[in-house]
C-alpha positions in Angstrom: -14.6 13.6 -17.6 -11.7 13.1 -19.7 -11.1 9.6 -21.4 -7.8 8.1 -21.1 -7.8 4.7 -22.9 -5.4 1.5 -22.9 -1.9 2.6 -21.7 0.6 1.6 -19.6 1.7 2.9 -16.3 4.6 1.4 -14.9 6.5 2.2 -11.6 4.6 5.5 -11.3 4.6 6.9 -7.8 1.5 8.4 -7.6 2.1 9.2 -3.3 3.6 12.2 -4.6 2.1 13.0 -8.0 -1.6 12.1 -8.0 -3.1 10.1 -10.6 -5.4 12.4 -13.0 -9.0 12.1 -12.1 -10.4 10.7 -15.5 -12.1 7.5 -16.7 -9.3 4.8 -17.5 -10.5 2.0 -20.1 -8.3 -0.9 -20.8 -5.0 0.0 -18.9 -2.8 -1.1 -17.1 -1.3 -0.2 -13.8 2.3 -1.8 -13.3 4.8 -1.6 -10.1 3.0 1.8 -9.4 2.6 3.2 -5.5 -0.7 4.9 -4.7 -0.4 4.8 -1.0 -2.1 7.2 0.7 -2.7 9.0 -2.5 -6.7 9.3 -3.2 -7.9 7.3 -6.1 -12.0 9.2 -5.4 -13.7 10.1 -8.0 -11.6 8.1 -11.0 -13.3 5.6 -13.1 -11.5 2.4 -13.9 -12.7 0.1 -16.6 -11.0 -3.1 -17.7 -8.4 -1.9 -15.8 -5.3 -4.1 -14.5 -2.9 -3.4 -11.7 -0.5 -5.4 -11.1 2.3 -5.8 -8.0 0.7 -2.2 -6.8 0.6 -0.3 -3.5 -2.9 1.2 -3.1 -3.5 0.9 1.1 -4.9 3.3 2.3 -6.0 4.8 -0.4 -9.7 6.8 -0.5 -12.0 5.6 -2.6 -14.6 8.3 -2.6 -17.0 7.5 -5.6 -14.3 5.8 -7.1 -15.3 3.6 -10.0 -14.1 -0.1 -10.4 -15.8 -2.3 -13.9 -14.3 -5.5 -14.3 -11.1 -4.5 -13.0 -8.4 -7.2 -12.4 -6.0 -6.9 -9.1 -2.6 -9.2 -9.1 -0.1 -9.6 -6.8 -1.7 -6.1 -5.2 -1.2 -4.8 -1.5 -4.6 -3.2 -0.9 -4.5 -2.8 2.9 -7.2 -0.8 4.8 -9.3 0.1 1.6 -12.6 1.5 2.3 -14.5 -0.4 -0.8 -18.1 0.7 0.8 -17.5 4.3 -0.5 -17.1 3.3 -3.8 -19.2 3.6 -6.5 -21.9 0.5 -6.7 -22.9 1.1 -10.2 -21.2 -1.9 -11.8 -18.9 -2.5 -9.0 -16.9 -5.8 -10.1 -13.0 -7.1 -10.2 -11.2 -9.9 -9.6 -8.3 -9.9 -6.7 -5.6 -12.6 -7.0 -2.3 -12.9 -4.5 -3.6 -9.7 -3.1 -3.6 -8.4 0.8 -6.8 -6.9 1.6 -6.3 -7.1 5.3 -8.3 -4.4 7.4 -10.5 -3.3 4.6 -14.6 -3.0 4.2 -16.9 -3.6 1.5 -20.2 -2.9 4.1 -23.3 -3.5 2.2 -21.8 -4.1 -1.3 -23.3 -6.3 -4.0 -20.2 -9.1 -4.5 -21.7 -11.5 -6.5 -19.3 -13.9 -8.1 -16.5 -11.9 -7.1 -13.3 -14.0 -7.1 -10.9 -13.8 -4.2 -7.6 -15.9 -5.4 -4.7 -16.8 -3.1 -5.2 -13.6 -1.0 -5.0 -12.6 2.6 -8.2 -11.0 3.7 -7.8 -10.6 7.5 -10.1 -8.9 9.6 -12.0 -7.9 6.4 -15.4 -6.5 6.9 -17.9 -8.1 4.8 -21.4 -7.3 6.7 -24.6 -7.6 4.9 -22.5 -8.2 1.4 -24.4 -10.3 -0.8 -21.4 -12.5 -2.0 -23.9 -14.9 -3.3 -21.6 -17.7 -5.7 -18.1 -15.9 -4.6 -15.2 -17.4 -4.5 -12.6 -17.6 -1.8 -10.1 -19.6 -3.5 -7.1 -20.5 -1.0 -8.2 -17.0 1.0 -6.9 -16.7 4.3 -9.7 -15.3 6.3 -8.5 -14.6 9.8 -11.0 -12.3 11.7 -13.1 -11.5 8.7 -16.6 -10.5 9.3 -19.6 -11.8 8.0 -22.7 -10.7 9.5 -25.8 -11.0 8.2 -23.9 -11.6 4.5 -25.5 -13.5 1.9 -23.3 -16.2 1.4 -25.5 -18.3 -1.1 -23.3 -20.8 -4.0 -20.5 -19.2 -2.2 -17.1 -21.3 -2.3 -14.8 -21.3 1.0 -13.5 -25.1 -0.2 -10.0 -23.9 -0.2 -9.9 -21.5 2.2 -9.0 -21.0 5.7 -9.1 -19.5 9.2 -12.7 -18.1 8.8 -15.5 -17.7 11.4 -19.2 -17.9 9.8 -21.9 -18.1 11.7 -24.9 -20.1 10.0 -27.3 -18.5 11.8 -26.5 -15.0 11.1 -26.1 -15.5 7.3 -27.0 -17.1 4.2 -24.9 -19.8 3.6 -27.8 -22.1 1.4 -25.5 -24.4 -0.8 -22.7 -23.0 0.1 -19.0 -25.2 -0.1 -16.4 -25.7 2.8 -14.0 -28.1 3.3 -14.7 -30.9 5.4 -11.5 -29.9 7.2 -12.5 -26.7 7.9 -16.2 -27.1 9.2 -15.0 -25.9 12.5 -15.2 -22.3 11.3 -19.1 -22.4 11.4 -19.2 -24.2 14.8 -17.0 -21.3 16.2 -19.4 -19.4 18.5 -20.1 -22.7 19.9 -16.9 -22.6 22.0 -16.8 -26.8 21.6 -13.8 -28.9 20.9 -13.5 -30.6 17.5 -11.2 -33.5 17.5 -9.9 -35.6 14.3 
């Protein structure tokens, strides 16, 4: 597989052109649109992309190593046909809304000021995530180890304790009525 190493892509639409399938080390992906494009089968490592389009994107044995999402809309990503080996990033101001990481190993992967509604996280192990100021409306965590994990900032979710690992994980005092949900009870200040 070819190696393309630390450049610069900016305002690239890649909807019409696809990006080369390679292994990118150390770039960076500015203002580029990959919607609907396919991203399977490319390696990204210490990667960057910043204010990109990638929803809808496949991500068929796509590779992602410490890869850094800013400012991204990432809607409808399939994240569960990626690549595990060394699966880690970091997504901050993203939207992440309708995507799936089923079954993926998450741990102390840092969601920042994103929107990740009706996001499918079943049996992740998200053990010491964070979920910094996340809006989680509709996401799903079934059976999802949610050990260390930090929802202190965060908002709109639905976990129930019983159907995950939440040991010494933090919520918000003002948001502990997103654990009672299935309880169908009435919480008043």
């Amino acid at each position: 597989m070819e190696s393309i190493e630390e450049q610069t892509f900016e305002h690239k639409d890649f909807s019409k052109s696809a990006l080369k399938i390679a292994s990118y080390e150390t770039c960076i992906f500015s203002n580029c649109n990959f919607a609907n494009s396919s991203l399977s089968k490319i390696k990204f490592i210490d990667c960057e992309f910043i204010e990109c389009n990638l929803s809808n994107v496949p991500l068929y044995d796509t590779s992602f190593q410490s890869v850094q999402f800013k400012d991204c809309k990432m809607l409808g990503l399939q994240f569960d046909n990626c690549d595990t080996f060394g699966l880690s990033f970091t997504c901050d101001k993203c939207t992440l809304d309708h995507s799936s990481f089923y079954q993926h190993k998450l741990k102390k992967t840092i969601f920042k000021n994103s929107q990740l509604q009706e996001v499918d996280f079943t049996e992740c192990d998200l053990s010491n995530a964070v979920f910094d100021n996340c809006d989680l409306t509709r996401t799903i965590f079934d059976k999802t180890n949610l050990k260390n994990a930090d929802f202190v900032s965060s908002f709109n979710y639905s976990i129930d304790p019983e159907n995950n690992s939440i040991k010494k994980a933090k919520f918000s005092l003002l948001q502990l009525s997103g654990l009672l949900n299935k309880y169908d009870i009435e919480i008043h200040e």
